[in-house]
C-alpha positions as CSV (number, residue, x, y, z in Angstrom):
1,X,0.0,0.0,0.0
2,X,1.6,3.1,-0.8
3,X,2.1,5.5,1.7
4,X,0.0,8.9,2.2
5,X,3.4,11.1,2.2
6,X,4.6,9.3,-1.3
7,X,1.6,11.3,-2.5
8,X,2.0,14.9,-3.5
9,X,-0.5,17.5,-1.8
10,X,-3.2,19.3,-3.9
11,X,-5.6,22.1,-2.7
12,X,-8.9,22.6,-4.3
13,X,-10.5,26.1,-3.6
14,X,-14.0,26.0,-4.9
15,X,-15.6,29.5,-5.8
16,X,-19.4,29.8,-4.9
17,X,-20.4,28.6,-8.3
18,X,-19.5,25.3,-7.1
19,X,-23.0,25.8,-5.0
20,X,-24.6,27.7,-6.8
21,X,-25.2,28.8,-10.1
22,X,-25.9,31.9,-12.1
23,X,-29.6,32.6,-12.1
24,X,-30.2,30.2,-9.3
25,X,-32.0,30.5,-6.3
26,X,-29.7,28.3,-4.4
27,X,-31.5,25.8,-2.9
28,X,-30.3,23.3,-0.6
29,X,-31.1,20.8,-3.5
30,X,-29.6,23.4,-6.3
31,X,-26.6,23.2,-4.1
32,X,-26.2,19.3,-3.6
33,X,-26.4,18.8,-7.2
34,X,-24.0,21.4,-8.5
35,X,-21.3,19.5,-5.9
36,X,-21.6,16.3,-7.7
37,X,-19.2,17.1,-10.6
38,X,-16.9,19.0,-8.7
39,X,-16.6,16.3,-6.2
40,X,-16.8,13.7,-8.3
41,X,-13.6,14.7,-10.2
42,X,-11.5,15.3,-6.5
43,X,-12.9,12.1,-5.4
44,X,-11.2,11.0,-8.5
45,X,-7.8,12.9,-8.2
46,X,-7.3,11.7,-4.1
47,X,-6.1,8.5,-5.6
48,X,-2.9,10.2,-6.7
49,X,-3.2,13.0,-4.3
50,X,-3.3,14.3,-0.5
51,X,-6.3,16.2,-1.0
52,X,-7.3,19.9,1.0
53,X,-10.4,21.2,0.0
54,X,-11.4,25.1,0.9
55,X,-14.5,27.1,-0.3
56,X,-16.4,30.3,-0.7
57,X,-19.5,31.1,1.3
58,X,-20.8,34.6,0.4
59,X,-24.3,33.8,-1.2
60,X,-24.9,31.4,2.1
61,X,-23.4,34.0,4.6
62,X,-25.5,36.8,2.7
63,X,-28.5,34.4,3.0
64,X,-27.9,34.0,6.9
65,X,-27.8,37.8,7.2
66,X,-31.3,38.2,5.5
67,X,-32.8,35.9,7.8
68,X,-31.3,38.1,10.8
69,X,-33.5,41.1,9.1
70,X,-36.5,39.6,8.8
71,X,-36.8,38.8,12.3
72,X,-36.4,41.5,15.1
73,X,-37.1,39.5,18.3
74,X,-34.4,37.0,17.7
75,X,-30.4,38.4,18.9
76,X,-28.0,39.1,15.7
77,X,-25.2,37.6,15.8
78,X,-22.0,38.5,14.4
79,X,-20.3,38.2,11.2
80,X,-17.6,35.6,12.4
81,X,-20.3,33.4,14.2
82,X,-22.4,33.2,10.5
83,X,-18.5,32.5,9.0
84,X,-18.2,29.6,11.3
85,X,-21.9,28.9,10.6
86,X,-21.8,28.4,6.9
87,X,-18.2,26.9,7.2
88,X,-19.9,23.6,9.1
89,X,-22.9,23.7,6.5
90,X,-20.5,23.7,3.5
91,X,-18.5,21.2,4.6
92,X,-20.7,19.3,6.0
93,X,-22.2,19.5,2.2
94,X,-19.0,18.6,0.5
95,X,-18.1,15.7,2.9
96,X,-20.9,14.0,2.2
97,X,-21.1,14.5,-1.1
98,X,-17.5,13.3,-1.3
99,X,-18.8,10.3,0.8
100,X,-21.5,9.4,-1.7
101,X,-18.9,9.5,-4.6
102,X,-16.6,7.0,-2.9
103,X,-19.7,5.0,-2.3
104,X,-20.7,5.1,-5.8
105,X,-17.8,4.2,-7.2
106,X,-17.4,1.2,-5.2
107,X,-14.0,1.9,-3.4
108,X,-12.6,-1.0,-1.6
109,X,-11.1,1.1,1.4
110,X,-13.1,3.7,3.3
111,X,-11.4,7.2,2.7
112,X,-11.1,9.2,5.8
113,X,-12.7,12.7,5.5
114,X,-12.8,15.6,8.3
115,X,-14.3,19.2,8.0
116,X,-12.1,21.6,10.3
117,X,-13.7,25.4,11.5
118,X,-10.9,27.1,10.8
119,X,-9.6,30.6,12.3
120,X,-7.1,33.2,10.2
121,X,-5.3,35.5,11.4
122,X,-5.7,39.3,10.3
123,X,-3.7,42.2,11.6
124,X,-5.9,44.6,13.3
125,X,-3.8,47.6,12.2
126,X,-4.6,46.7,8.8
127,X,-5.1,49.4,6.7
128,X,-8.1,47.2,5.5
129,X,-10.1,48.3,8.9
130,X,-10.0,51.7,8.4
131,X,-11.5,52.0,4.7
132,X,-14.4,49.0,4.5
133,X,-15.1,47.7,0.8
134,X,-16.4,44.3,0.9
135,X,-20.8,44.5,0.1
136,X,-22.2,41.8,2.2
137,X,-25.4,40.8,3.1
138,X,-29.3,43.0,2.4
139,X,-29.7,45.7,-0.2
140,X,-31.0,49.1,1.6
141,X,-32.7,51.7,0.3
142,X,-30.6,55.0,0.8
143,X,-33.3,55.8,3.9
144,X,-32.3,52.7,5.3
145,X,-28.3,53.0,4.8
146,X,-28.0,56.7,6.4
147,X,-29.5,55.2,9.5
148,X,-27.9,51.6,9.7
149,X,-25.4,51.0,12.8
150,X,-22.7,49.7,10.4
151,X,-20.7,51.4,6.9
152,X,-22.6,51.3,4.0
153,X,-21.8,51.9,0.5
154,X,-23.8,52.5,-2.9
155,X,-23.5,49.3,-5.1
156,X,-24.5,48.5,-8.3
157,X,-27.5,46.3,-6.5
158,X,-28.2,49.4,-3.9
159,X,-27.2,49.8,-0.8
160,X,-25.4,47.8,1.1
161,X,-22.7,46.9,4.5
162,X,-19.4,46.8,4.0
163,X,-16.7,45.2,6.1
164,X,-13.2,45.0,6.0
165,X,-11.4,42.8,3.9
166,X,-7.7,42.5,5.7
167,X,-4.3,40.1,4.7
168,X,-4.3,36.8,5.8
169,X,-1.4,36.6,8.4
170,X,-1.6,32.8,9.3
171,X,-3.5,30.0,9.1
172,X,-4.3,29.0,13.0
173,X,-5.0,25.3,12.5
174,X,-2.1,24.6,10.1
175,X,-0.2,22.0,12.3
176,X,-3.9,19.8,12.7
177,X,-4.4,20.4,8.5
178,X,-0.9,19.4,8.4
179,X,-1.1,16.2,10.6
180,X,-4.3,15.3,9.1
181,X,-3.1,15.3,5.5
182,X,-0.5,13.1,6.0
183,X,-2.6,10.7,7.5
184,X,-4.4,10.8,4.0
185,X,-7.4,12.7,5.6
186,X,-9.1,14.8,2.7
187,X,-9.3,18.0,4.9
188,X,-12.3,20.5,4.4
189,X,-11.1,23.6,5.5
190,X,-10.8,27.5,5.2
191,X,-14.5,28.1,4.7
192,X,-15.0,31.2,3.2
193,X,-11.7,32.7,3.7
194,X,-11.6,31.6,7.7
195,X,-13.0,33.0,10.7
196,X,-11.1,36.2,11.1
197,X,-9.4,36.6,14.7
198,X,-6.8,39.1,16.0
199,X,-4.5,38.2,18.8
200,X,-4.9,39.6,21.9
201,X,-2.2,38.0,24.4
202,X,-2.4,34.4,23.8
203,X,-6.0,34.4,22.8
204,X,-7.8,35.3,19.6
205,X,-10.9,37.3,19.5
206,X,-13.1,37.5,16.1
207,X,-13.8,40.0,14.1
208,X,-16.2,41.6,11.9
209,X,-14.6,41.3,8.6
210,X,-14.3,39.1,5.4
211,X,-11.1,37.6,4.1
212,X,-10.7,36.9,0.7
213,X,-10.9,32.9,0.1
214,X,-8.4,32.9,-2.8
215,X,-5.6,34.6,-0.6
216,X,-6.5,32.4,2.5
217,X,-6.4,28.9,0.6
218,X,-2.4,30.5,-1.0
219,X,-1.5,31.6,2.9
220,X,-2.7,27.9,3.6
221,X,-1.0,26.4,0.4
222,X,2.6,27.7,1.7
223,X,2.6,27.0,5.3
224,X,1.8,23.3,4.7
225,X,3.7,23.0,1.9
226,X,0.9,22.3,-0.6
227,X,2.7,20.8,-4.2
228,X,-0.2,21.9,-6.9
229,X,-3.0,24.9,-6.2
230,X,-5.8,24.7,-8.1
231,X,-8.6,27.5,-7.9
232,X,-11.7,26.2,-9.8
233,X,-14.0,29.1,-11.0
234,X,-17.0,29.6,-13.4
235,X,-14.5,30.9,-16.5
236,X,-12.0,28.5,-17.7
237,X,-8.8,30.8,-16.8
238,X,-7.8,34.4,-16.6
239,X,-8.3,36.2,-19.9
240,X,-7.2,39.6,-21.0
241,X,-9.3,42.3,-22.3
242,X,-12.1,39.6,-20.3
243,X,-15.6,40.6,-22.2
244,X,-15.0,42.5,-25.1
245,X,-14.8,41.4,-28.6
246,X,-10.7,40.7,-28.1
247,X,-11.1,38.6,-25.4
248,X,-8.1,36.2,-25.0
249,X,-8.1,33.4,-22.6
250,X,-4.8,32.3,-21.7
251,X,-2.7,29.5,-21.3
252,X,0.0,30.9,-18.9
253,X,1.5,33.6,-17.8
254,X,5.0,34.1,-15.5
255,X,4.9,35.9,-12.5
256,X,6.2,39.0,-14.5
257,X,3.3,38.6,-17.0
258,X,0.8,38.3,-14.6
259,X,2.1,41.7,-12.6
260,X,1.8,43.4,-15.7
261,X,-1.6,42.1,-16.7
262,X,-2.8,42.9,-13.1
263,X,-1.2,46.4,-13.3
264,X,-3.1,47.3,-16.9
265,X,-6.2,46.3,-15.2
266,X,-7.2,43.3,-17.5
267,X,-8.4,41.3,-14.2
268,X,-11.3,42.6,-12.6
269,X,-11.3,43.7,-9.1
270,X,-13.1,41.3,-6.5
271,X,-13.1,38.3,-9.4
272,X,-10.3,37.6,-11.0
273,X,-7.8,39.7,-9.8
274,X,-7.3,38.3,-6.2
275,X,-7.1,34.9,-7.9
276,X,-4.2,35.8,-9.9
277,X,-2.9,37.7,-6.7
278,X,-2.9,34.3,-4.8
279,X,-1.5,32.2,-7.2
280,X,1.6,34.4,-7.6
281,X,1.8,34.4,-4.1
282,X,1.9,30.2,-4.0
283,X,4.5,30.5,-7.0
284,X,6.5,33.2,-5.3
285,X,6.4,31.3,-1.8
286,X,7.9,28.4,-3.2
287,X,4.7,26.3,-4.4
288,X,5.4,24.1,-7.7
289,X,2.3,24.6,-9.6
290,X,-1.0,27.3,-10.2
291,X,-3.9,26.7,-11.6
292,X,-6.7,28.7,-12.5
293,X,-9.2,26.7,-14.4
294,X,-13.4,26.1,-14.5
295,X,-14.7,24.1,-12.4
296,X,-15.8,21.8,-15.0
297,X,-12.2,21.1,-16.1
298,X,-10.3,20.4,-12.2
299,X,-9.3,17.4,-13.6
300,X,-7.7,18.4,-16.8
301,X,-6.3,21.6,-15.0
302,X,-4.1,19.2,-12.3
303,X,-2.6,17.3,-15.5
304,X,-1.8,21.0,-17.3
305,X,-5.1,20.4,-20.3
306,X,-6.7,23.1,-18.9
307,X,-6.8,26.7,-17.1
308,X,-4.4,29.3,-16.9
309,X,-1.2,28.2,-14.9
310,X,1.0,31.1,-13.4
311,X,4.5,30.2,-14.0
312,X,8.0,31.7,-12.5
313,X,9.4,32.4,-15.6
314,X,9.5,31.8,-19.7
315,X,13.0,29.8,-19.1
């Protein structure tokens, strides 16, 4: 039998279009189906692979902060209690979906699976705190946003909260992620960026922000030494000149590439562009591959068919 640490590490971030679709209403039932053929293709790929899985969680977390509106008499809770929320809802999702697949299939040997609530640390001098950009949550009318108890800013959808959206610093639970994988646990983890915690002595204390998943799953990827990245997305790689007549997808780009691309503005903020960010910052830590591919194609992206891979250099 071939040892768990003979196999090389992958992490899988899944976008929210993993869940749920364009133009869906995302159901519980919308959700469990989109999951199949994401799932179905890691199931496939932890065979040859340590497997981490992390995930998005903004439609579910906006949903969650609806249901605090409509209903007055019951406390609100905080933003990194609805994180933690949705983080064991997702992954309770993908594990057993994950579980189904290897039933399906008719695997011989039982793979072990765990879904970890998992904190991240953010600086709380962050420049991020003092100017709040991420929309979450309700649409207000302008009325509504002069009077609400938290930031607001006009969107293209109305009115709406923003939060902070700060650095990762570290990864809290990376020596049990760490452990786990090399006991060939499939590790569900890093839901919706992490639960965001400042330090205060030697305790954490959360706090109301939202940090990108893209850049949380790459600060993940380097500290435990994660081989291939994969971010699976609803467009199959980054493009330049994205939605115009011109539009190229593309293959690969080096670091220096990518920099420039970012820098000319050809991935669009809060999309693309922190996708690109992270997996220059995997390459640039010391990671071996980047992949940016749909999440039709996660298969064909791990063996280089598909995506856009980010690349140290032309040589």
């Amino acid at each position: 039998m071939e040892n768990a640490r003979d196999k090389k590490i992958l992490l899988v971030a899944l976008g929210g279009n993993a869940l749920i679709r364009k133009g869906q209403q995302g159901s519980i039932e919308q959700q469990f189906a989109n999951l199949k053929l994401p799932i179905k293709q890691i199931a496939e790929l932890s065979r040859d692979y340590r497997i981490i899985i992390t995930h998005g969680n903004g439609p579910q977390v906006g949903n969650l902060l609806l249901q605090q509106e409509c209903n007055a008499e019951v406390p609100k809770l905080p933003l990194e209690i609805l994180v933690a929320q949705t983080q064991g809802q997702i992954g309770y999702m993908i594990e057993s979906t994950l579980d189904s697949e290897f039933m399906a299939s008719g695997a011989s040997i039982t793979q072990n699976l765990v879904s970890l609530i998992s904190y991240v640390v953010v600086d709380e001098k962050d420049p991020a705190f003092q100017q709040p950009v991420k929309p979450i949550g309700p649409i207000y009318t302008p009325e509504e946003a002069a009077t609400a108890p938290f930031p607001t800013r006009k969107t293209a959808k109305g009115y709406r909260r923003v939060v902070a959206s700060p650095e990762p610093v570290t990864i809290v639970e990376k020596r049990e992620i760490s452990n786990l994988i090399n006991m060939d646990f499939i590790v569900i983890c890093c839901g919706g960026g992490g639960i965001p915690v400042v330090r205060e002595g030697r305790t954490f204390s959360g706090v109301d922000a939202v940090i990108d998943k893209d850049l949380a799953s790459a600060k993940l990827a380097e500290e435990v030494g994660v081989d291939i990245f994969l971010i699976a997305t609803d467009v199959k790689g980054a493009a330049l000149n994205f939605g115009k007549a011109d539009q190229k997808f593309l293959r690969s780009m080096t670091l220096a590439e990518a920099d420039r691309n970012l820098g000319e503005g050809h991935f669009p903020p809060g999309s693309m562009a922190p996708k690109v960010e992270a997996a220059m910052r995997f390459i640039r830590a010391g990671g071996m591959r980047a992949v940016i591919a749909s999440i039709d194609d996660i298969n064909r992206g791990v063996r280089g068919q598909a995506g856009t891979e980010i690349i140290r250099s032309s040589f």
